[in-house]
N, C-alpha and C positions, 0 to 999 in steps of 0.2 A: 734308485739304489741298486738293482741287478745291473742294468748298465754297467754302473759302477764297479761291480763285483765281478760283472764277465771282463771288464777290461785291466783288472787289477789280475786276475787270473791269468790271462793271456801275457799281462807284463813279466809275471815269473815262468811261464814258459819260456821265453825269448831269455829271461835273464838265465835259464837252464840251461838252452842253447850254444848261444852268441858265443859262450869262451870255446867250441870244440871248433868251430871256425876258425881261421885268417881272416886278421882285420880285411884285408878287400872284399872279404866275402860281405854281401847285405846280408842278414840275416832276421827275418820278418814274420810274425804270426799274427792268429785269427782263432778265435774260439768259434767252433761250430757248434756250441748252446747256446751260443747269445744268436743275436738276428745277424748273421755274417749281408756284404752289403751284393745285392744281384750279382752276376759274373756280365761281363758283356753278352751279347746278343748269340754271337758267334758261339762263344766258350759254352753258353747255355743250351747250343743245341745238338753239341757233342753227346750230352747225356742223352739216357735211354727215354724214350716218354714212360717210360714206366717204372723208372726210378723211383722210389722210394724217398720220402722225405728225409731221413737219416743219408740217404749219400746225396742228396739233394744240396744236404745243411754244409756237408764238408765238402764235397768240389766247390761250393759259392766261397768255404772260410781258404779252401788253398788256392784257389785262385786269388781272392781280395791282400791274401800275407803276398802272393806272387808279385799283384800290382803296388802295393807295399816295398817291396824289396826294390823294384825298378826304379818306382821313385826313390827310394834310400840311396841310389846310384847316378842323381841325379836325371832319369831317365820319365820319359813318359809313358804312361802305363797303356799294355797292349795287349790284346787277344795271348792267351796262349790255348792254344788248342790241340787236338789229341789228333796222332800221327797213325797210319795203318797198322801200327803194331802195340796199339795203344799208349806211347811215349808222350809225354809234355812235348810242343814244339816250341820250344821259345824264340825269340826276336832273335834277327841275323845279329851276331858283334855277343850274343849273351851268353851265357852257361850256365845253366840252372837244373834244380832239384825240386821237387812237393812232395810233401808227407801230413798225411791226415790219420785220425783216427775217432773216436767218439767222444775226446774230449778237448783235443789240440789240433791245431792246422800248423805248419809250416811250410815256408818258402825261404830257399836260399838263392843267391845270384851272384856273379861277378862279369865283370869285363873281357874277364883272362886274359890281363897280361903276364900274372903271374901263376895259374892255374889253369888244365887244361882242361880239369874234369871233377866235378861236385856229385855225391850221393847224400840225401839225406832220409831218415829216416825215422818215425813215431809210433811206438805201440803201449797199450796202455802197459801199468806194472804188475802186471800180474803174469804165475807160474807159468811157464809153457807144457802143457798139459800130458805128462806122461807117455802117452800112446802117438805122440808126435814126436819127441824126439831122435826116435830112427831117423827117421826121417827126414828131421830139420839137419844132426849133426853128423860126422865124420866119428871111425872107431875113435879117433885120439882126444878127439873134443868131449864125448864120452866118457874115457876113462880121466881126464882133467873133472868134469860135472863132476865123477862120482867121488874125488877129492875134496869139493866143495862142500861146507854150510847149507845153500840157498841153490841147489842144483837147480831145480825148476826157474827160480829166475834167472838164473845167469843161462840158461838154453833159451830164455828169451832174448837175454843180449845179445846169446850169438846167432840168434834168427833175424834179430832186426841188423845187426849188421850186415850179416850176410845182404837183405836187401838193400844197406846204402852202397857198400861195397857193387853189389851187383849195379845198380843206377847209374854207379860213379863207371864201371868198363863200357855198360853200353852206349855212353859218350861216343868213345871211342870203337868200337866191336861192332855196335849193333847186332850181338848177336844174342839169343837167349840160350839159356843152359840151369840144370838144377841145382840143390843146396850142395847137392855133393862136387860142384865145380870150383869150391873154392875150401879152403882149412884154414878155422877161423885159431888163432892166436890169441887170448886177453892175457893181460896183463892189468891188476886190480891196482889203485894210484890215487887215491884222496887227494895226495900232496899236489895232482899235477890239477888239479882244477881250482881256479880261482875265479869268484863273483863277486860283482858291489853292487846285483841288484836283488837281493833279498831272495832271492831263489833259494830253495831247500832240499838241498842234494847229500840224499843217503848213500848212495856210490858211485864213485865214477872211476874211468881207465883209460887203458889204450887198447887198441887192437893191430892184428896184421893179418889180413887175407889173404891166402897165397894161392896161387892157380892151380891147379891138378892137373887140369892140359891144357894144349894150346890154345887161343881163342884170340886171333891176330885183333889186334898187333900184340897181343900179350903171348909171354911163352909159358910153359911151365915152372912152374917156381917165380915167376913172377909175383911181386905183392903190391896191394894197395891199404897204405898205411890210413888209420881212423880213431877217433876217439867217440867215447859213450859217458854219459850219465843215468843216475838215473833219481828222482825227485817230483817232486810235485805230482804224486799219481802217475808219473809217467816213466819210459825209456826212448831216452833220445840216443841217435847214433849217427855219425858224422863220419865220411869219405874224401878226402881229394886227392888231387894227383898232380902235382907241381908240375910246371913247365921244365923243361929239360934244357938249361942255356948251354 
């Protein structure tokens, strides 16, 4: 019966998901309460030996949604392993994202013929704590929060975007930089989310992240467009970056 329950759980994550995506996106999860399944050999010895069984639980559930997603793309499931600057490395031809946190895993992917770059992102739904929001936001995004109902969670929204956003440049950049490199935009949209898989979504939006400086091949004022949900105990937040025909 838990079985049951961690994977009926897991199915309304994905159904939370799956719509801030493009259909070519695979879009794949893994509860890291239930028994997520080993990572390969390889991917297992990226962790620390002295990890902790809590990030134990969820590198095994983002990795298992990752090999998930590959096969959703008709693909066979491969090492992804961690890069000198700590990045997912995924399979040559792929483009992918992982977001974990203590109660969901996610993995997204595509082929990219028609997306050049994926950020995704999962944090639980709770307030972003006061004494961090210097920090996490921008003066403007600040005075938009203090307009807000529910300021502490919507400065979670715009913290976990800020990391899919961020995911989604170093695609392309490889480069790292703080919260204060990008001005987060929401825009609050019930209308624009639609599900038929029983998922329970109390807000969702859009987003626009716009650069503050340069960070090749990006310039200033550049954006990377994203949407967010948020439901089932959680805040999901979605990045990509269309190919340019």
């Amino acid at each position: 019966m838990t079985a049951t329950l961690d994977s009926q759980r897991s199915a309304r994550h994905r159904a939370l998901i799956r719509p801030l995506f493009a259909a070519s996106v695979a879009v794949e999860t893994c509860d890291p309460q239930d028994d997520p399944p080993a990572p390969f050999p390889s991917e297992a010895a990226c962790l620390s030996p002295n990890a902790v069984d809590k990030r134990r639980r969820e590198f095994a559930a983002g990795r298992a949604a990752a090999h998930r997603a590959m096969a959703a793309l008709g693909l066979t499931a491969e090492p992804i392993l961690i890069g000198p600057k700590r990045a997912p490395i995924w399979p040559t031809g792929l483009i992918g994202s992982i977001s974990h946190c203590r109660s969901a895993a996610v993995a997204v992917a595509t082929k990219g013929e028609d997306i050049q770059a994926l950020g995704v992102d999962l944090e639980e739904d709770t307030p972003l704590s006061d004494d961090l929001i210097p920090q996490i936001c921008r003066p403007a995004e600040r005075a938009w929060l203090s307009r807000q109902a529910n300021p502490g969670q919507l400065a979670k929204v715009i913290f976990s975007a800020k990391e899919a956003a961020y995911k989604c440049q170093y695609h392309l950049s490889q480069q790292f930089f703080g919260f204060e490199g990008m001005e987060l935009e929401l825009t609050l949209d019930n209308s624009a989310f639609a599900t038929s898989n029983h998922a329970h979504v109390t807000l969702c939006g859009r987003f626009s992240a716009c650069f503050t400086a340069e960070r090749a091949p990006f310039l200033t004022g550049d954006r990377i467009e994203g949407r967010f949900a948020i439901g089932e105990g959680l805040i999901a937040t979605a990045a990509q970056l269309p190919r340019v025909r």
